[in-house]
C-alpha positions in Angstrom: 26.2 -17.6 -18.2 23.2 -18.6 -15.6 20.5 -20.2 -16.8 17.2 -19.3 -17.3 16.0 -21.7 -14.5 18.3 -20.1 -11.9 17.1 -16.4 -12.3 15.3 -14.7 -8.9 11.6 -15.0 -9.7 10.4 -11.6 -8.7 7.9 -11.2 -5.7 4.3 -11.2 -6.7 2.8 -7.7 -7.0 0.3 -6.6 -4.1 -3.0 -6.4 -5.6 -6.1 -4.2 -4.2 -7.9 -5.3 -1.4 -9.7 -8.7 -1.6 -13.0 -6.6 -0.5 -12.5 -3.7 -2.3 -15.7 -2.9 -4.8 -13.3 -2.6 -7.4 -11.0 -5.5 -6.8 -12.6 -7.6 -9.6 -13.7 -4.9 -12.2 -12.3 -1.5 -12.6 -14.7 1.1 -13.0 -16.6 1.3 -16.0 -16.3 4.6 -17.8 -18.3 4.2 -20.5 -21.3 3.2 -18.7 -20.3 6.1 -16.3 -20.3 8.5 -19.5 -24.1 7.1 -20.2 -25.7 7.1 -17.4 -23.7 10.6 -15.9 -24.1 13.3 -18.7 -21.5 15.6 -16.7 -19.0 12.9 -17.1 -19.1 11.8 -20.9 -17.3 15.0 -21.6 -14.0 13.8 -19.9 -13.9 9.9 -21.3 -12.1 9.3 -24.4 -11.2 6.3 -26.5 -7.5 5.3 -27.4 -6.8 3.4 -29.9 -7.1 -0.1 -28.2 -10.9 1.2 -28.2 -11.0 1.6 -24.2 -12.9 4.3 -22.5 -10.2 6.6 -20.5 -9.9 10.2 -18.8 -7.1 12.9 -18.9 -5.5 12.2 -15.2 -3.8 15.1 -15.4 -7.1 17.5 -15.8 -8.2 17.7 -12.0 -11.6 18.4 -13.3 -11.7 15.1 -14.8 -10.4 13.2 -11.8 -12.8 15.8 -9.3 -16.3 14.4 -11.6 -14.8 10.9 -11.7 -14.8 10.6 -7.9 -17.8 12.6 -7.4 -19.8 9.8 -9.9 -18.3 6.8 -8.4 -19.1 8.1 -5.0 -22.8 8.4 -6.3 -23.1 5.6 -8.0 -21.6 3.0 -5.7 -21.6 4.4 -2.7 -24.6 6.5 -2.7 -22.7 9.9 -1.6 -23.2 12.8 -2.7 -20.3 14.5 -2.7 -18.3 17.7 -4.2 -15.0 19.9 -3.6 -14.4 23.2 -4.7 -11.2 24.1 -7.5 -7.8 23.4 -5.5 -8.8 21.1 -2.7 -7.3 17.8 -2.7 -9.4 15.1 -4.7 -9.1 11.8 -3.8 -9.0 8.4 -5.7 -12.1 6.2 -4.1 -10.5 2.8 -4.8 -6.7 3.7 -2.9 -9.0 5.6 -0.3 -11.1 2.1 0.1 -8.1 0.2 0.1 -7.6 1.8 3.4 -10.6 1.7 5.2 -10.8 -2.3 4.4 -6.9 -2.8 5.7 -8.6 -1.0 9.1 -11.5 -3.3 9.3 -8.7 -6.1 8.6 -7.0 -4.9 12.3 -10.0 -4.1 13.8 -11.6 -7.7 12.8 -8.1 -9.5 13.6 -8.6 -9.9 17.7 -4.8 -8.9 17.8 -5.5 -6.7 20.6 -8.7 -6.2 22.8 -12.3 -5.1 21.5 -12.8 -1.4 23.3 -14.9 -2.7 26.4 -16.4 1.4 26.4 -17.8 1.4 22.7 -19.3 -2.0 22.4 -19.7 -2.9 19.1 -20.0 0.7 17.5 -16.5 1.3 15.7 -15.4 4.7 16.5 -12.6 6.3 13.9 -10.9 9.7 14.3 -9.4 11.1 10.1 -6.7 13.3 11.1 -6.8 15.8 8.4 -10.2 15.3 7.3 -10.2 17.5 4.0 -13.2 19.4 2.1 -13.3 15.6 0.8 -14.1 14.2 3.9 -13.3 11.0 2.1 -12.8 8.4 4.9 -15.7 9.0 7.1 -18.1 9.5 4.0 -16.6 6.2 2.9 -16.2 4.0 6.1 -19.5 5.0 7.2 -21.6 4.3 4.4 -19.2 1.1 3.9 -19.7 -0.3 7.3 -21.6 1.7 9.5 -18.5 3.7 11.4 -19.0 6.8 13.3 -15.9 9.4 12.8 -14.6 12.4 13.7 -12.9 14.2 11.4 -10.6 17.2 12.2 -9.0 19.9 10.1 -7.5 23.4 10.4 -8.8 25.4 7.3 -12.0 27.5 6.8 -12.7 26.3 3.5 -11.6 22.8 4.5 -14.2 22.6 7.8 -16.9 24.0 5.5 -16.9 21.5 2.3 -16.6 18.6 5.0 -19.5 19.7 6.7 -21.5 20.3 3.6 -20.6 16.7 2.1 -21.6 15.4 5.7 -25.0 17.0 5.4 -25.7 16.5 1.7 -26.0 12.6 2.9 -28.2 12.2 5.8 -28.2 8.7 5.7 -25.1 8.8 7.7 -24.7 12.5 9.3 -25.3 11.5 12.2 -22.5 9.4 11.9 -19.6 12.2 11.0 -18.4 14.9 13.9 -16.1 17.2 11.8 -13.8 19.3 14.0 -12.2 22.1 14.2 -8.6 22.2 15.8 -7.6 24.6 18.5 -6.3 27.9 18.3 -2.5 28.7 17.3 -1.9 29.6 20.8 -2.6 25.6 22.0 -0.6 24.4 19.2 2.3 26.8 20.2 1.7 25.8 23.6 2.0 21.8 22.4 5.0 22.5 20.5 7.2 23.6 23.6 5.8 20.1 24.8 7.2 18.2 22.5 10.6 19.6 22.5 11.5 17.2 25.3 9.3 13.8 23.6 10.5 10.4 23.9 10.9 10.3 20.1 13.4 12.7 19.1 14.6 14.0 15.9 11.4 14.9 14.1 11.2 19.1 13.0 7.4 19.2 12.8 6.2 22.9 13.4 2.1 22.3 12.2 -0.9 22.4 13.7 -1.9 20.0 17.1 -2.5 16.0 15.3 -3.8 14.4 18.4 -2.8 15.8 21.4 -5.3 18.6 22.1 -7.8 17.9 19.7 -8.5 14.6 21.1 -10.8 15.3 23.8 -9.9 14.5 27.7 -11.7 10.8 28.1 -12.7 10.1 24.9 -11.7 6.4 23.6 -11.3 5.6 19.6 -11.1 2.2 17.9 -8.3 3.8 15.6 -7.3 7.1 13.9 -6.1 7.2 10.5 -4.3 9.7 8.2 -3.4 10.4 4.9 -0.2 13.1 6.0 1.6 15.8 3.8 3.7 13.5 1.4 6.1 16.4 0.5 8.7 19.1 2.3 8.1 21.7 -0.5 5.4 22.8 -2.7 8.3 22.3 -5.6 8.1 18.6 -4.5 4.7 18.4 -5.0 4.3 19.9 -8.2 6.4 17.0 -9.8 4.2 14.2 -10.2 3.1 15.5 -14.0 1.2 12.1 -14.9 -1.9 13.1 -12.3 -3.6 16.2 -10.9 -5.2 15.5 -8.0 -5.4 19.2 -6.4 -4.3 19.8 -3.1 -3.6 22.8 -1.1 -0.2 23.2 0.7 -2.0 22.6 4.2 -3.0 18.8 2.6 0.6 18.4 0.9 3.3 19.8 2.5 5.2 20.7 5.7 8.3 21.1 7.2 10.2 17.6 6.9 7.4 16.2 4.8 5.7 12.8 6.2 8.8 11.4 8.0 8.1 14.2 10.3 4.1 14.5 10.2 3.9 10.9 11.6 6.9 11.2 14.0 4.9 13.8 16.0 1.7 11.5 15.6 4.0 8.2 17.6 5.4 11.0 19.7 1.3 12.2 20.3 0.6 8.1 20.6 3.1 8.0 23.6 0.9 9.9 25.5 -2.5 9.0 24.4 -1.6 5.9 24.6 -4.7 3.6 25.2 -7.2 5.8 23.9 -7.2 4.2 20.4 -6.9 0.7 20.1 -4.9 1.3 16.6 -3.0 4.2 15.5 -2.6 4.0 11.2 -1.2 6.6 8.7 -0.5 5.9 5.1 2.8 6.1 3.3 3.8 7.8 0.6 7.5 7.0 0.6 8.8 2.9 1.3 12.3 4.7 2.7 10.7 6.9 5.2 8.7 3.3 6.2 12.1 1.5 8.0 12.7 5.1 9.7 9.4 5.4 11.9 9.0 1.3 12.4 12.4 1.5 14.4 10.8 4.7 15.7 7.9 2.6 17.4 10.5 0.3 18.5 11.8 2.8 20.5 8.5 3.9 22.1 7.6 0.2 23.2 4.6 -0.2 21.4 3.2 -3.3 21.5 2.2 -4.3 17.9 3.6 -3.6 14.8 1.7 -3.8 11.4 2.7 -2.9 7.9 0.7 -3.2 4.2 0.8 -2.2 0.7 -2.2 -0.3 -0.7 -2.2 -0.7 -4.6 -3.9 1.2 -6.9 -2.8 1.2 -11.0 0.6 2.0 -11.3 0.4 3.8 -7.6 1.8 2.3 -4.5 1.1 3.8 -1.1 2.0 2.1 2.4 0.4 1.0 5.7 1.7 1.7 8.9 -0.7 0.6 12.1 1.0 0.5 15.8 -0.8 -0.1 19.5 0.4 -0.3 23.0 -2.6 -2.5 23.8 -1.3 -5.9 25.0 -1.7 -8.8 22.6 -4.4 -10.8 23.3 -4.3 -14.1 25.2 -6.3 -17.3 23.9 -6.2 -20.7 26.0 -6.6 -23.2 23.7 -7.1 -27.3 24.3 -4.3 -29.3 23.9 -6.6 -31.0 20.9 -6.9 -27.9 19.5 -3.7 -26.8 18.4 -2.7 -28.0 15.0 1.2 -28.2 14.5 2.1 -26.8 10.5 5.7 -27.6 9.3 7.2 -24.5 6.8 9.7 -24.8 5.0 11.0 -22.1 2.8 14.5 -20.5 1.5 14.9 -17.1 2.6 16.3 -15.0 0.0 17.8 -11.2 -0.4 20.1 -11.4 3.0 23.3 -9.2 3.3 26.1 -10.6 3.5 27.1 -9.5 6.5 24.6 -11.5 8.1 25.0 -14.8 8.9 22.2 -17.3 8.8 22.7 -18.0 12.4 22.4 -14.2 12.9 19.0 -14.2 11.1 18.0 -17.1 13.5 18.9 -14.8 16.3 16.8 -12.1 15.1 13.3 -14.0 14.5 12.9 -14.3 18.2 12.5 -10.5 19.1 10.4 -10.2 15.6 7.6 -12.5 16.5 7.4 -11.2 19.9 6.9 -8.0 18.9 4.1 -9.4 16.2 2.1 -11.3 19.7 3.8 -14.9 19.5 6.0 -16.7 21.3 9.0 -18.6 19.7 11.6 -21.3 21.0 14.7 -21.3 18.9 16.5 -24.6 17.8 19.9 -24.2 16.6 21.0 -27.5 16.1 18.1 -28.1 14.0 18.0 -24.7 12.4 14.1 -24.2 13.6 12.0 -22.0 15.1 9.0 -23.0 17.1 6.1 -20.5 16.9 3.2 -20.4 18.7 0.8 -17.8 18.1 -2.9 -17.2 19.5 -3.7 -14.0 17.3 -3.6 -16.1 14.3 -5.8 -18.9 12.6 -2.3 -20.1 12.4 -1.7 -21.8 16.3 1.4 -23.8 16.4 4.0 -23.6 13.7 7.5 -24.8 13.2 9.4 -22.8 10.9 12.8 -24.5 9.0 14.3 -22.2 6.3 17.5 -22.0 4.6 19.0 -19.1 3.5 20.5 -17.1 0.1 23.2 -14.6 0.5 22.2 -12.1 -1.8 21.8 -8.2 -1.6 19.3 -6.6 0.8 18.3 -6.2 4.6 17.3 -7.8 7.9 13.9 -5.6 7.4 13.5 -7.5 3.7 14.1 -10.7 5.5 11.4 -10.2 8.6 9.0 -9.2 6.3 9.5 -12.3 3.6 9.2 -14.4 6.6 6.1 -12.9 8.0 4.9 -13.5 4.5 5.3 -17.0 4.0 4.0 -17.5 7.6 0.6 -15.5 6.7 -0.1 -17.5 3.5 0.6 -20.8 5.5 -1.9 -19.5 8.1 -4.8 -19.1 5.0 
């Protein structure tokens, strides 16, 4: 029987953003309950004695955002009965894993905008959640498109009910049926086959002819069927079918935005959607494989017991930094890398780090005799690494491998 000491220790949970308002303390409902009359209705005590709400009664979630957009954000902010209502912290999560990319110097700063950061929300909502937020957060001009009367109406009102950054928020509407009919037929022959996506235009024909972004984001349908929305009992969050489902669910949604990517290209420096589903996140990585994008970058976004994923991609080229000789500092890692199929040998694994920091902007030199890898990397605080790991045959992929490795590189770089 093994022994305690030999058990896997399991990978440490992502936490919420390091800059997230609400990274070191949660909100506080009581205090939200006495200083916001409309809200002291929905809290409750259990019987530990802490203050909670009834996630499952959308009208308790809908006054919960609305008084934590008020009160630490300054927003003012509502959304009729049905309209999707989102959670602030996940929906800061994201904005701060943007400003992460944008602040990295992975890629180059857009030359036309100078330093104003120009986002585009694909699917803006009656919340208008992201531009409210990353505009009031950091200063961020948006546009935000949608397809829906009620949707283009609620976002303009919550633009306008906050003047303090109006000025800051374009919400737009997308084209007419006919275009998006017309865009379809396009598509048919893409680069990126095997997506069924039948909706409205994402990019292509909404962005305008000329216009340069810093990035777009997008929070897609999750689901294929309003039956597979409707089972999640432990939250109500609203939504209408336009904001939760379509044909082929996100998998498809976010093909059609890589196969829109491909030929808008360098308008926006970063392309991001989240993720509902870790399966559908192996799926459309190899997809931008396929396309030749540049960069690849992945996250977690944690929020309570929910998990959602990042996906960012580019075709910008990586940026190039000439350092001194004096100022490249050598770091030695070495680490075992663990859940590896058994199919692969380590020598295979060796093999495959090459193509994988390449793709991430570094440059590598292999050692096989040694069992090395040199890395040198210009994106990074992290300049000139050597890599030597050993390897554990136990269950999983080359995908959980990369990304263990990119992780143990990125905490040596800190």
């Amino acid at each position: 029987m093994p022994s305690k000491n030999n058990k896997r220790k399991r990978p440490e949970r992502p936490t919420i953003h390091p800059q997230n308002k609400y990274a070191d303390s949660h909100p506080d409902f009581a205090l939200l309950a006495s200083l916001y009359p409309s809200f002291e209705p929905f809290v409750f005590y259990s019987r530990d004695g802490h203050p909670r709400i009834d996630w499952t009664d959308f009208n308790a979630t809908r006054e919960l955002t609305r008084v934590l957009l008020l009160h630490d954000h300054s927003l003012n902010w509502w959304i009729p009965d049905g309209q999707l209502c989102p959670t602030v912290p996940n929906r800061s999560n994201y904005i701060h894993w943007i400003e992460d990319l944008l602040s990295s110097e992975i890629i180059p700063k857009n030359q036309t905008l100078g330093d104003l950061v120009r986002g585009f929300d694909i699917g803006t909502g009656a919340n208008c959640i992201y531009p409210l937020l990353g505009s009031s957060l950091l200063g961020w001009s948006f546009v935000g498109s949608d397809i829906t009367d009620v949707a283009l109406e609620w976002a303009e009102r919550n633009v306008n009910k906050n003047p303090h950054v109006s000025q800051l928020i374009e919400i737009r509407k997308l084209p007419a049926k006919e275009l998006s009919d017309a865009l379809a037929v396009d598509h048919e022959s893409s680069e990126v086959a095997g997506g069924c996506y039948c909706g409205p235009p994402i990019l292509l024909g909404v962005v305008r002819e000329g216009e340069k972004f810093d990035f777009c984001m997008c929070n897609p349908p999750f689901f294929e069927s309003t039956e597979e929305a409707g089972l999640n009992p432990k939250t109500s969050c609203g939504g209408t079918p336009e904001e939760m489902v379509c044909p082929g669910g996100e998998q498809a949604f976010i093909t059609r935005m890589i196969e829109d990517s491909v030929v808008l290209k360098e308008s926006f420096r970063w392309y991001t959607s989240m993720i509902g589903r870790k399966i559908n996140l192996k799926f459309l990585t190899s997809k931008l494989r396929d396309v030749g994008v540049t960069i690849v970058k992945t996250t977690e976004f944690v929020q309570g017991q929910t998990c959602r994923w990042g996906l960012a991609w580019s075709f910008l080229p990586p940026t190039k930094k000439i350092l001194p000789p004096a100022a490249v500092q050598r770091t030695n890692i070495s680490f075992m890398l663990e859940r590896v199929d058994r199919q692969f040998s380590a020598m295979h694994i060796l093999q495959s780090i090459e193509p994988l920091f390449q793709t991430n902007g570094a440059s590598c030199k292999l050692n096989a005799s040694s069992f090395t890898v040199d890395v040198r990397t210009e994106s990074l605080s992290l300049t000139d690494v050597v890599i030597c790991f050993s390897v554990c045959n136990v269950s999983g992929d080359l995908l959980a491998v990369h990304s263990n490795l990119l992780d143990h590189c990125t905490k040596a770089s800190l």
